[in-house]
N, C-alpha and C positions, 0 to 999 in steps of 0.2 A: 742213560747215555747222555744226553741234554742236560743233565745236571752238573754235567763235567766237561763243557765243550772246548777245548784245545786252546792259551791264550794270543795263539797266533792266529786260529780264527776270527776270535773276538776282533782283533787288530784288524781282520781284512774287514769286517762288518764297520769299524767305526773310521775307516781308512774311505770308505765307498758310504760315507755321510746315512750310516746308520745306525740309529740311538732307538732306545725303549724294545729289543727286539725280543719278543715272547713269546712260546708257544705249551701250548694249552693243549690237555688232550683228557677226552672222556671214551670213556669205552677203550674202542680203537682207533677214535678219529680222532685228528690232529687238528689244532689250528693254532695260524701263525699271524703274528701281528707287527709289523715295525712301522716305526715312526723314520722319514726320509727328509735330511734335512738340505740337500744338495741340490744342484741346478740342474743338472745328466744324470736323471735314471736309467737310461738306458748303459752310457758310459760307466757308469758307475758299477752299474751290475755287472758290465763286462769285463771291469778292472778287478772285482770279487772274485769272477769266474775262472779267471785265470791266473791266481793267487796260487801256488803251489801246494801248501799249508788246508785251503778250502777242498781243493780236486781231490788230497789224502782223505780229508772228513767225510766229504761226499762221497766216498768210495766204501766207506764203513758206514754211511747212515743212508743211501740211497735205496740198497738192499733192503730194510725193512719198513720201506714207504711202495705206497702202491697209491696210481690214480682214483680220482672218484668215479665212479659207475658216470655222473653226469656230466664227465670233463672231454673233449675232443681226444680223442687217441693221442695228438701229438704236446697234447698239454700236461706238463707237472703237476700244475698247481691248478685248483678250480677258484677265479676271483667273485668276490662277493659282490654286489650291490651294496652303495655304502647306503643306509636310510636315515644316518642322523650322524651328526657331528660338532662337538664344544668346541671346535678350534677351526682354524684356516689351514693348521697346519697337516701336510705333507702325510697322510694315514693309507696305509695300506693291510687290508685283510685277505689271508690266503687259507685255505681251506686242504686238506688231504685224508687221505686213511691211510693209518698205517697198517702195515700184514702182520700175521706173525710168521717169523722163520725159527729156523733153526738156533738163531743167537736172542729170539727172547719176543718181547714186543718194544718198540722204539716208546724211551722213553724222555 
């Protein structure tokens, strides 16, 4: 499914100043990595979130992601501890497991 991500999504991701966005998955677990190249993280994510194009994607990829066992109940995403870094720049790592359902495992 990730292999083919919608290129209006791509749009709202490089629209909300994000480049190198990757995610990586072993087993069942996910990880996700984007490089942030903007002033407002917070805006930014919220200009994503409300992208009409994103809410559709999210509505077909949210279903087959599930929290980590060690994530706060109200959190999506479990964030990492960065322990080493070649740049200055903008790095963010986010961590999940995906489920399996009915349409597969998230790929």
């Amino acid at each position: 499914m990730h292999a083919a991500v919608w290129p209006e999504v791509l749009d709202a991701l490089r629209k909300a100043n994000v480049t190198n966005y990757s995610i990586f998955r072993r087993d069942s677990l996910l990880f996700s990595y984007m490089e942030y190249r903007g002033s407002d993280l917070v805006a930014d994510m919220a200009g994503m979130a409300s992208d009409p194009a994103t809410k559709r994607w999210w509505e077909v990829v949210m279903p087959l992601q599930r929290t980590m066992r060690s994530s706060a109940d109200e959190e999506w995403w479990a964030r990492w501890k960065k322990c080493s870094t070649s740049s200055n720049r903008g790095v963010m790592g986010v961590f999940s497991q995906s489920a399996r359902t009915r349409y597969g495992v998230a790929r």
